[in-house]
DOZADREN-602505 format. One line per 8 residues: number of its first residue (from 1); their letters; for each residue x, y, z of C-alpha. Coordinates in Angstrom, 3 decimals, always signed. Example, Ala and Ser with C-alpha at 12.3 -4.5 7.8 and 13.67 -1.06 7.14 Angstrom:
# residues 2
1> AS> +12.300 -4.500 +7.800 ~ +13.670 -1.060 +7.140
***
This chain:
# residues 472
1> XXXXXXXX> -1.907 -7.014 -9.240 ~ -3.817 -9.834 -11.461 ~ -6.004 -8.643 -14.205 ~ -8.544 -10.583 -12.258 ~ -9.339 -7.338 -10.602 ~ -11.341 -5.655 -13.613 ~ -13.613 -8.371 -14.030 ~ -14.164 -7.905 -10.377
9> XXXXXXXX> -15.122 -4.162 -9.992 ~ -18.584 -4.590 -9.314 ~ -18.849 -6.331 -6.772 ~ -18.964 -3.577 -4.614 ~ -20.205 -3.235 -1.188 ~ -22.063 -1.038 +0.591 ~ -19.715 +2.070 +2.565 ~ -20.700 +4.241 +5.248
17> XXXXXXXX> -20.059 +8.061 +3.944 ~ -22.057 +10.964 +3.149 ~ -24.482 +10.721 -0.198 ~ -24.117 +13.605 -3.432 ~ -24.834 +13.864 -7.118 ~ -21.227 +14.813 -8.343 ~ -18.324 +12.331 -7.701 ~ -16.030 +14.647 -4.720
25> XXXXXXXX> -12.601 +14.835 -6.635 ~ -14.417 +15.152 -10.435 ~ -11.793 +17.435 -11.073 ~ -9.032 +15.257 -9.239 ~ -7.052 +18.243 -8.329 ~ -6.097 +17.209 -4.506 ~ -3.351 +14.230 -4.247 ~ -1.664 +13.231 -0.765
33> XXXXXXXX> +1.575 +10.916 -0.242 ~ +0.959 +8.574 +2.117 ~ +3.876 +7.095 +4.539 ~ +2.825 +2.856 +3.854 ~ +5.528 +0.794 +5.581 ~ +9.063 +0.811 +6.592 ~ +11.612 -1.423 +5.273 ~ +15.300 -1.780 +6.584
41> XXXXXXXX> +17.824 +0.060 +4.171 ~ +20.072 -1.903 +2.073 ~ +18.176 -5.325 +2.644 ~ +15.832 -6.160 -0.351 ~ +11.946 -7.338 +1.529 ~ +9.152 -8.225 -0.142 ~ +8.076 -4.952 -0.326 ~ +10.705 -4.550 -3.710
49> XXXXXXXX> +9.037 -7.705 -5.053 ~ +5.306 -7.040 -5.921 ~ +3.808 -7.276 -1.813 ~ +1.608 -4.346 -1.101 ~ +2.714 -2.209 +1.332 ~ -0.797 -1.299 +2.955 ~ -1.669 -4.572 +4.292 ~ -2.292 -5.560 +8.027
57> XXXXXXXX> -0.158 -7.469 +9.338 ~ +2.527 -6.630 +7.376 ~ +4.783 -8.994 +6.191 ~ +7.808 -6.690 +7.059 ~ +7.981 -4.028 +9.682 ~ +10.036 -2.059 +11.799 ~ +9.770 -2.975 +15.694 ~ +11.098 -0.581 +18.483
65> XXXXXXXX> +11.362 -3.362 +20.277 ~ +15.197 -4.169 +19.965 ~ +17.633 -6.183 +21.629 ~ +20.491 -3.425 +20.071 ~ +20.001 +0.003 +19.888 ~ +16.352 +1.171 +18.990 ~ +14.802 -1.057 +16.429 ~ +14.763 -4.496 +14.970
73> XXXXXXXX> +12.935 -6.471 +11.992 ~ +9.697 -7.915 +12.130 ~ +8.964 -10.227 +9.691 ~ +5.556 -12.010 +9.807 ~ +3.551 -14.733 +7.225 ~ +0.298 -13.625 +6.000 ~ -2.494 -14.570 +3.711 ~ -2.628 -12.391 +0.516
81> XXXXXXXX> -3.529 -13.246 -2.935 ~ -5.516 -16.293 -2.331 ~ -1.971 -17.892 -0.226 ~ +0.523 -17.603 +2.165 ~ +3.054 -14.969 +1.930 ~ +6.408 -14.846 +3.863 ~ +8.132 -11.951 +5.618 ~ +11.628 -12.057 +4.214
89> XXXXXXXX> +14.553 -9.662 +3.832 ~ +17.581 -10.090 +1.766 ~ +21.522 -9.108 +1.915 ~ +21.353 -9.167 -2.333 ~ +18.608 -10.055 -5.016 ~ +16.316 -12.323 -6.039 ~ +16.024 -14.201 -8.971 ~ +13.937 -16.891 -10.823
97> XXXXXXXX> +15.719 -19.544 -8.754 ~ +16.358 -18.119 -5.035 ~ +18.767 -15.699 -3.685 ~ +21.521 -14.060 -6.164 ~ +24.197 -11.045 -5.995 ~ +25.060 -10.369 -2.637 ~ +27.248 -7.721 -0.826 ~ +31.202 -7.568 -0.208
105> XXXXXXXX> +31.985 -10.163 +2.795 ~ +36.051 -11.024 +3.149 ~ +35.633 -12.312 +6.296 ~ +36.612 -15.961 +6.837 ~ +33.847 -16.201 +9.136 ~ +33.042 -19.653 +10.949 ~ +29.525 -18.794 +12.655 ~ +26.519 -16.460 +11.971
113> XXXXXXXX> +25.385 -14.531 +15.607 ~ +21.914 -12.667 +16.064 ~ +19.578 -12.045 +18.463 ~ +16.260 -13.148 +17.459 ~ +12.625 -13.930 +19.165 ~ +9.884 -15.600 +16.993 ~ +6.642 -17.394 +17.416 ~ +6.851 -20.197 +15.001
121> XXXXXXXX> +3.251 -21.758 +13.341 ~ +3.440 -26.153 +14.418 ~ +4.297 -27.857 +11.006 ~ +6.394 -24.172 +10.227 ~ +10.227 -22.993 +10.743 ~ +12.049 -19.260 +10.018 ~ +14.966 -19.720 +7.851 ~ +17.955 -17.983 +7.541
129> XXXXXXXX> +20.273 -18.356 +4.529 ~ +24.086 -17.442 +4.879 ~ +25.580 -18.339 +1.036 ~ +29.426 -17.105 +0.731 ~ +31.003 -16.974 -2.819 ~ +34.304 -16.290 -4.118 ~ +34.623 -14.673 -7.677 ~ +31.225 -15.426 -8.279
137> XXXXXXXX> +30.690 -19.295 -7.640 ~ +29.030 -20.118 -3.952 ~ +31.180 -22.380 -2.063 ~ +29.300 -22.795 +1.027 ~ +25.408 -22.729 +1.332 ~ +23.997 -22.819 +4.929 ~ +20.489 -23.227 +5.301 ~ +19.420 -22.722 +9.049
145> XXXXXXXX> +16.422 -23.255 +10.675 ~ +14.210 -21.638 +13.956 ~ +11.102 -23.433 +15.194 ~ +9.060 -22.894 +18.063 ~ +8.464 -20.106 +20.376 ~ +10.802 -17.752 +22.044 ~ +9.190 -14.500 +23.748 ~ +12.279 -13.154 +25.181
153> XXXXXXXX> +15.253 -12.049 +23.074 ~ +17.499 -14.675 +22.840 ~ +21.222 -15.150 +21.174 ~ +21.613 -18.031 +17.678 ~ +24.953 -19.278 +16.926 ~ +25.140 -21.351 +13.853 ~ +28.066 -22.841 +12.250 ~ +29.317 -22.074 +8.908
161> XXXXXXXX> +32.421 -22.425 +6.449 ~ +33.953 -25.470 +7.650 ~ +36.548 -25.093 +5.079 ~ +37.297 -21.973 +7.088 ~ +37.299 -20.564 +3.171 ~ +37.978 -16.247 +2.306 ~ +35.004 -15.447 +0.583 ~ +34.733 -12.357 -1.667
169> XXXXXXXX> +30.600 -11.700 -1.202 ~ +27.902 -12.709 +0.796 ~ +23.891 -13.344 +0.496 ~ +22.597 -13.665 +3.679 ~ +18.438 -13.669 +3.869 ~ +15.841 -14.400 +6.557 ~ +12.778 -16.071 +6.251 ~ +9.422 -15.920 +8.649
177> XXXXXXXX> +8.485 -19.342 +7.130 ~ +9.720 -22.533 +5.601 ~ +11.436 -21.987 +1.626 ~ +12.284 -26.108 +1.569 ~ +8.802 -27.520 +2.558 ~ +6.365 -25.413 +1.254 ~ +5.277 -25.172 +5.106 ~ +4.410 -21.572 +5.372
185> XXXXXXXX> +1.822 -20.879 +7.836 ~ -0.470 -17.563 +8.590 ~ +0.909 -16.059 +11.697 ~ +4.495 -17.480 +11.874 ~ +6.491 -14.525 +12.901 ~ +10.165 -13.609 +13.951 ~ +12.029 -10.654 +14.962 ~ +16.016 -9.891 +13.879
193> XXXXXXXX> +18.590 -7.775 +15.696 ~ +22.253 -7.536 +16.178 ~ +23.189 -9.766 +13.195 ~ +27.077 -10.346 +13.968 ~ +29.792 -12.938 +12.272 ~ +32.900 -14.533 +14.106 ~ +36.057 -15.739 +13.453 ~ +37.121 -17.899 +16.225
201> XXXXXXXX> +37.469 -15.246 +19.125 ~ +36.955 -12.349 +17.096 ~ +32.894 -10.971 +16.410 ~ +32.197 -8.102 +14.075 ~ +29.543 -6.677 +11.793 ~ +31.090 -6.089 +8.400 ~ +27.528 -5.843 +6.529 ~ +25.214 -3.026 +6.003
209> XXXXXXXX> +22.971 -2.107 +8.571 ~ +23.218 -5.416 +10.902 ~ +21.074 -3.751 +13.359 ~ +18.097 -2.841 +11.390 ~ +18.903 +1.263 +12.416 ~ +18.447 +2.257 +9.133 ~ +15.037 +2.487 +7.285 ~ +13.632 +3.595 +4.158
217> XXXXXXXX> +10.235 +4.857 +3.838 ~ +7.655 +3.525 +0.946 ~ +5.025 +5.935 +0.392 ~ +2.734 +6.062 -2.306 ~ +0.630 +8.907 -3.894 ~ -3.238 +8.903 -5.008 ~ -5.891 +11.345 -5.986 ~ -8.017 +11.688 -2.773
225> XXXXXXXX> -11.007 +9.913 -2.737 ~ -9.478 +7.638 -5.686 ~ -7.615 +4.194 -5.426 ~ -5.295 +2.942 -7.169 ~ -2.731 -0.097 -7.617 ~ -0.208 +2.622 -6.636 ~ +0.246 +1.436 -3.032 ~ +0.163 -2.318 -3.924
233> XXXXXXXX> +3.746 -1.543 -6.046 ~ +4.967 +1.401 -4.056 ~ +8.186 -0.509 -2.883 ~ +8.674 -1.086 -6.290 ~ +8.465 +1.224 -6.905 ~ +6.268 +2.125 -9.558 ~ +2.901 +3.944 -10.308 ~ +0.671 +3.586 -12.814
241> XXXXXXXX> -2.168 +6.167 -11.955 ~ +0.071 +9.778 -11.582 ~ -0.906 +13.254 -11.699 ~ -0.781 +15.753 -14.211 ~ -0.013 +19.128 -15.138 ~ -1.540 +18.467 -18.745 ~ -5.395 +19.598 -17.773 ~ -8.621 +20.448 -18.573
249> XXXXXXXX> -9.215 +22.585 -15.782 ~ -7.898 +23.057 -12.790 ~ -4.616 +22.112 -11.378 ~ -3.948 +18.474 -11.773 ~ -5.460 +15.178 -14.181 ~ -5.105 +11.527 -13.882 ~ -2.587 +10.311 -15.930 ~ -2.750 +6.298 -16.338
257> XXXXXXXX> +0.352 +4.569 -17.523 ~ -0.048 +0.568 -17.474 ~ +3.382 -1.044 -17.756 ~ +5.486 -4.201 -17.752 ~ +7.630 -3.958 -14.670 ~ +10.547 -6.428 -13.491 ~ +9.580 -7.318 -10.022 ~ +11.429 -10.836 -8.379
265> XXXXXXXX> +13.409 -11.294 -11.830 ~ +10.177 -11.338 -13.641 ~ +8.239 -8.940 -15.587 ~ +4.889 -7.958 -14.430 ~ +1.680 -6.461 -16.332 ~ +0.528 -3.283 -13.881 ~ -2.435 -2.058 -14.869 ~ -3.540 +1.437 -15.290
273> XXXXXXXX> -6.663 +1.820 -13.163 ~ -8.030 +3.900 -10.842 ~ -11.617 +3.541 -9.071 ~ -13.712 +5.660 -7.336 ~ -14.534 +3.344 -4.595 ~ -11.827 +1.159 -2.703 ~ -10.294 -2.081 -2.764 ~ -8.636 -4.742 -0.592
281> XXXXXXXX> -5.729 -7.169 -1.426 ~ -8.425 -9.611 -1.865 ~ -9.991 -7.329 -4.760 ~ -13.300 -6.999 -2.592 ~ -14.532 -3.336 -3.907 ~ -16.205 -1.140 -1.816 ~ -18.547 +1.520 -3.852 ~ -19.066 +5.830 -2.272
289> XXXXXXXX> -22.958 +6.897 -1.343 ~ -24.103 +8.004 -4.515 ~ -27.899 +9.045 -4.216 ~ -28.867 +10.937 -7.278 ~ -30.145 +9.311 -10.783 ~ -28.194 +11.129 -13.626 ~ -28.887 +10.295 -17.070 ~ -25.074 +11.354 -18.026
297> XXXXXXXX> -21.247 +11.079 -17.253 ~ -19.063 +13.004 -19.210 ~ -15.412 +13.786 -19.173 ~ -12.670 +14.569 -20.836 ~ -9.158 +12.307 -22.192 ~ -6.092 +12.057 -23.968 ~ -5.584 +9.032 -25.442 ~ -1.922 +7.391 -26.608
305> XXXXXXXX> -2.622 +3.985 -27.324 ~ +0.150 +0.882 -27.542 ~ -0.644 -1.916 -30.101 ~ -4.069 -1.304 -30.256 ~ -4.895 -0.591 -26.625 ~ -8.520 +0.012 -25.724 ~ -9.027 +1.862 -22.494 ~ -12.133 +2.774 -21.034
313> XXXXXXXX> -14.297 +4.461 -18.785 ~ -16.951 +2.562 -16.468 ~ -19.652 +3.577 -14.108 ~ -22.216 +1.308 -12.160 ~ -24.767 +2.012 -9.355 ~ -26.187 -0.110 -6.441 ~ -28.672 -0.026 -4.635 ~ -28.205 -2.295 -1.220
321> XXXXXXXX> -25.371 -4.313 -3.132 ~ -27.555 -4.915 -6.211 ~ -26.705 -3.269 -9.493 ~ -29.132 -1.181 -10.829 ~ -27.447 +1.016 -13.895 ~ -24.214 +1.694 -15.421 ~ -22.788 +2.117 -18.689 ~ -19.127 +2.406 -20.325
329> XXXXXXXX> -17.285 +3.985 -22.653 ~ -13.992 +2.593 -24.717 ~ -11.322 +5.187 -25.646 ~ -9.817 +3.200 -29.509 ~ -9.551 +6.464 -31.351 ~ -5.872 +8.073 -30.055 ~ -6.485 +11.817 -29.135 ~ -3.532 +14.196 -28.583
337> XXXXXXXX> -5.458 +16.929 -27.347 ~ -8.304 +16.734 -24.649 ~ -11.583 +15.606 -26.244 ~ -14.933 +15.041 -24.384 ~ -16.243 +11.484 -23.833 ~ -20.116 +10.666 -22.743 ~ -21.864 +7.807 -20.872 ~ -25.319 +7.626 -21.391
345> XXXXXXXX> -26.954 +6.086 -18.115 ~ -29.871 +4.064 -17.497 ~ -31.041 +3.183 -13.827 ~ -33.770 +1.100 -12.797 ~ -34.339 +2.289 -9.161 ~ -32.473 +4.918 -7.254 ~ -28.966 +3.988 -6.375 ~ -27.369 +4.296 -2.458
353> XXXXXXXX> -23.521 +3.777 -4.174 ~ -21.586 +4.380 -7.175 ~ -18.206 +2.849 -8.595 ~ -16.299 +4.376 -11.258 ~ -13.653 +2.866 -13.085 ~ -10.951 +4.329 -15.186 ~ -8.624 +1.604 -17.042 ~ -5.839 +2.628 -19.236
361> XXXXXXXX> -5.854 -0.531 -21.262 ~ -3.779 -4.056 -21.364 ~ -0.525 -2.477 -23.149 ~ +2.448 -1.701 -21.810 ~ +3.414 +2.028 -22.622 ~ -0.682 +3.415 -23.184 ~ -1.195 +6.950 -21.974 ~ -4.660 +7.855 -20.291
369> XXXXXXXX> -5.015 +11.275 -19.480 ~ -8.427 +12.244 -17.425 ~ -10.029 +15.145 -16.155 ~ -13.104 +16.546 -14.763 ~ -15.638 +13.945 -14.576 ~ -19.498 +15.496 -14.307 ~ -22.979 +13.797 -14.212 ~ -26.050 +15.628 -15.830
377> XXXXXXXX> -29.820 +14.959 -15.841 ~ -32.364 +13.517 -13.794 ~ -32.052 +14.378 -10.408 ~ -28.251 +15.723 -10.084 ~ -28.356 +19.208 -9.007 ~ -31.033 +19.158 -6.514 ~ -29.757 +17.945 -3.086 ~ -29.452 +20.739 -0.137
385> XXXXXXXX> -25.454 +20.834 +0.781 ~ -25.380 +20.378 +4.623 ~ -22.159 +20.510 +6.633 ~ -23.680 +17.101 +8.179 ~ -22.398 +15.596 +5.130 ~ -18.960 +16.277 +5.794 ~ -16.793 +13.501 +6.131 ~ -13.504 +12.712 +7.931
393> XXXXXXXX> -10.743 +9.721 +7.666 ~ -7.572 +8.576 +9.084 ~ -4.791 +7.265 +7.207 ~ -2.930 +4.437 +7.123 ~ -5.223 +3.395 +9.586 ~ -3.494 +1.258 +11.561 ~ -0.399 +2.764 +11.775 ~ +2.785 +3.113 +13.221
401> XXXXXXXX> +3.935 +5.866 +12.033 ~ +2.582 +9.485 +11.458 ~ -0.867 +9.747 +10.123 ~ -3.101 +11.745 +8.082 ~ -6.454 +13.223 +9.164 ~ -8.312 +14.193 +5.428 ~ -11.322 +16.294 +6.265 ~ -13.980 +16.619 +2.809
409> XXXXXXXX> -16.215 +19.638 +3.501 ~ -18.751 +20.449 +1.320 ~ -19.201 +23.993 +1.674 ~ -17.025 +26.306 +3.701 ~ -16.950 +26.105 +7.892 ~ -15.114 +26.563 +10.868 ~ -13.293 +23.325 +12.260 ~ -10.903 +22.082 +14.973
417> XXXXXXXX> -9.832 +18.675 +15.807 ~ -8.558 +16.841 +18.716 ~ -7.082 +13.960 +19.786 ~ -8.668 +11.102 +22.582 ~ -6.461 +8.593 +24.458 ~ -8.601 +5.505 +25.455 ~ -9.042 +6.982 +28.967 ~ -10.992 +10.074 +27.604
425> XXXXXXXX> -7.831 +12.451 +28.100 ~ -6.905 +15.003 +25.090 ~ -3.354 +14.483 +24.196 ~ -3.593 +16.977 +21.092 ~ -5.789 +19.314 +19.294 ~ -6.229 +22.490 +16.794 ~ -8.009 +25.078 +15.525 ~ -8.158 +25.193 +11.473
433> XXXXXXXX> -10.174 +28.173 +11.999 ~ -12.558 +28.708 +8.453 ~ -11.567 +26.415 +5.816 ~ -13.195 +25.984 +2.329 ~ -15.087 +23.230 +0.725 ~ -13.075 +20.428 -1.013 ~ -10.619 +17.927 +0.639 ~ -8.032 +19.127 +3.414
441> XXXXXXXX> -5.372 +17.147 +4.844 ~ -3.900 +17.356 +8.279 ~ -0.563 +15.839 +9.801 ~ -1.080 +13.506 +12.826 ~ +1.794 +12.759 +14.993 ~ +0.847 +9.377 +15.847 ~ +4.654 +8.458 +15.749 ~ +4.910 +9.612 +19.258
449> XXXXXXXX> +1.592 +7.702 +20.657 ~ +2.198 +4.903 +23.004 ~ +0.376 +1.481 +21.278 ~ -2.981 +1.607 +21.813 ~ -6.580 +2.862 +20.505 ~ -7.181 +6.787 +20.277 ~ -9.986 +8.894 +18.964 ~ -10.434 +11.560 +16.553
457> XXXXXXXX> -13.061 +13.802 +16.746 ~ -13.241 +17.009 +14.459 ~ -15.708 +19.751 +14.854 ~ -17.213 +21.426 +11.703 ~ -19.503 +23.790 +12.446 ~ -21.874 +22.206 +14.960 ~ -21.218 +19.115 +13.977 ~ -19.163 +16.554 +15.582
465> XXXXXXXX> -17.557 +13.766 +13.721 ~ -15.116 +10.692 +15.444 ~ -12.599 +8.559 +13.743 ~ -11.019 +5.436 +16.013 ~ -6.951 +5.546 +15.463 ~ -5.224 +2.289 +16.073 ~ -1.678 +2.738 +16.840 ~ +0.739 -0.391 +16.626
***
């Protein structure tokens, strides 16, 4: 995303979570893949062009509500980054200029068929392109359009290739919103199925996937309890913050890679940043319950540097949203072999929240390597570890697909889980039995739950902890 975002990493907020003197993860050996979004297979969405794929709504989706077979597109306009983003999906590639490429089509096709319901923004219309070329050069250029509402599945039939022309290839794309008028509006949506082509009398499907059956899955991996740009690109795909087998200690580091990527026909800067703490798609950042007053952070780093690269390390406390310490530390000096860094700290009250930033620089090609991140001094070391500072989370949270329950103990205890329809009934549940401290992560099988709200509640010990599921 925009550099914007590390000029914007303290402006954290407050988050609800159990308080500590050592960062969980300071040894960032536990990573999970999660399952972000769907998109159809074959069709390029925006997903391949730089949208993040943990946004809600999403901009593309996969609907089991289908006119055909089982599923069908969604495709919806929503705000992100500051504007209005369409749902789209495309039968080739996009370039600097619109649609480009396409797939084979020999079909002297005269109309376009689908099935299609849509709730179209006033002032807004879905588009659908169908461009046919022949060796290369586009000979016929439709550009339809779909206002209004329609809540029921209904069946389009547009007109094309009057010149009743053979072409060789085809681009065919559809749009939630308006591409001629700049009229794209938050909320426009429209849902695809059964796209079809005929030739006089005769219908077929001779394109890939025409009834949206087929779907890839974009998932994305982080270090638990860290965040990352990784699911923001993961239909890239691309990931700038991976893990490690080149450690310190333990089993895995952070390995930052920032990179130029071509995303939409254009190269885009990624940065190489990971924060303890969380982010939106509106860079609002979100700091973990921090409560001790160290006077120290140390670590340890690799550092390859590109053209003079300086990466760095950052930490910052709060106390009720107002920043009271920090400090930093640049890596210049390249380091092939791991090397300890230190942050002295200064506070000025005791802190309820803590954000740590680790930025591999603003070069393409820099290598950070991190591991095991420790405070020392003042008052780290003394708090009492209780099991009532366990915490749980669900994730992607909503979802529509299988979830993940992550469980962070901090010391060893017995726990089971189960799962709450909306009516109080218990429609699944599980023993763990005794599992250690550190960060576990348990499969949900949401993907089978009717739409609706659901509750988590885990047992650890004695204590009792509930997580609300919404599943779309």
């Amino acid at each position: 995303m925009k550099k914007l975002l590390l000029s914007m990493f303290l402006l954290g907020a407050v988050s609800t979570s159990f308080s500590q003197d050592q960062l969980y993860q300071s040894g960032i050996n536990w990573w999970t893949t999660w399952n972000l979004a769907n998109s159809p297979s074959n069709w390029l969405t925006g997903y391949g062009t730089g949208y993040p794929s943990n946004i809600t709504p999403a901009p593309i989706s996969k609907s089991t509500d289908a006119s055909d077979l089982l599923t069908s597109l969604r495709l919806e306009s929503v705000f992100l980054d500051g504007g209005v983003r369409m749902g789209f999906a495309i039968l080739g590639s996009l370039g600097n200029n619109g649609p480009e490429g396409g797939v084979p089509f020999s079909l002297s096709a005269d109309s376009i068929i689908f099935d299609a319901k849509y709730d179209i923004q006033t002032g807004d219309s879905a588009n659908v392109y169908v461009i046919l070329k022949n060796s290369g050069i586009p000979f016929e250029m439709a550009v339809l359009t779909i206002g209004g509402s329609q809540s029921t599945w209904k069946r389009h039939a547009f007109k094309i290739n009057p010149l009743n022309l053979t072409p060789d290839s085809l681009i065919l794309a559809f749009t939630s919103s308006d591409t001629q008028n700049s009229g794209e509006v938050v909320g426009s949506w429209i849902q695809i199925d059964n796209i079809k082509f005929a030739n006089g009398a005769t219908y077929s499907s001779p394109i890939p996937n025409p009834s949206f059956e087929d779907w890839d899955v974009i998932s994305a991996e982080d270090a638990n309890e860290w965040n990352s740009l990784n699911p923001y690109y993961a239909g890239v795909p691309y990931a700038s913050a991976v893990k490690s087998t080149d450690v310190q200690e333990g089993a895995y580091a952070m390995n930052l890679l920032p990179d130029s990527v071509m995303i939409g026909g254009n190269n885009q800067f990624i940065n190489g940043i990971a924060i303890y703490g969380t982010f939106d798609e509106s860079f609002n950042v979100t700091g973990k319950p921090f409560t001790a007053s160290p006077t120290s952070m140390t670590g340890y780093y690799k550092w390859d540097p590109v053209n003079g690269a300086i990466g760095s390390a950052s930490v910052s406390f709060q106390a009720a949203g107002v920043i009271v310490g920090g400090g930093n530390f640049d890596f210049t000096t390249p380091k092939s072999t791991y090397t300890q860094f230190s942050i002295p700290l200064t506070l000025t009250g005791a802190p309820d929240t803590i954000i740590v930033i680790l930025n591999g620089g603003d070069q393409a090609g820099s290598s950070l390597l991190v591991d095991n991140i420790q405070f020392a001094g003042g008052t780290v070391g003394i708090k009492t570890i209780a099991l009532t500072d366990a915490t749980i989370g669900v994730y992607p949270n909503p979802t529509s697909d299988d979830a993940t329950l992550r469980i962070a103990l901090p010391k060893m205890a017995n726990v089971s889980f189960s799962v709450l329809n909306a009516l109080g009934q218990m429609i699944q549940s599980e023993n763990l039995g005794a599992m250690k401290d550190g960060f576990h992560s348990i499969k949900l099988n949401t993907s089978t739950f009717s739409t609706g709200v659901y509750f988590v509640k885990v047992k650890i010990g004695e204590h009792t902890l509930t997580q609300k599921v919404i599943v779309k």
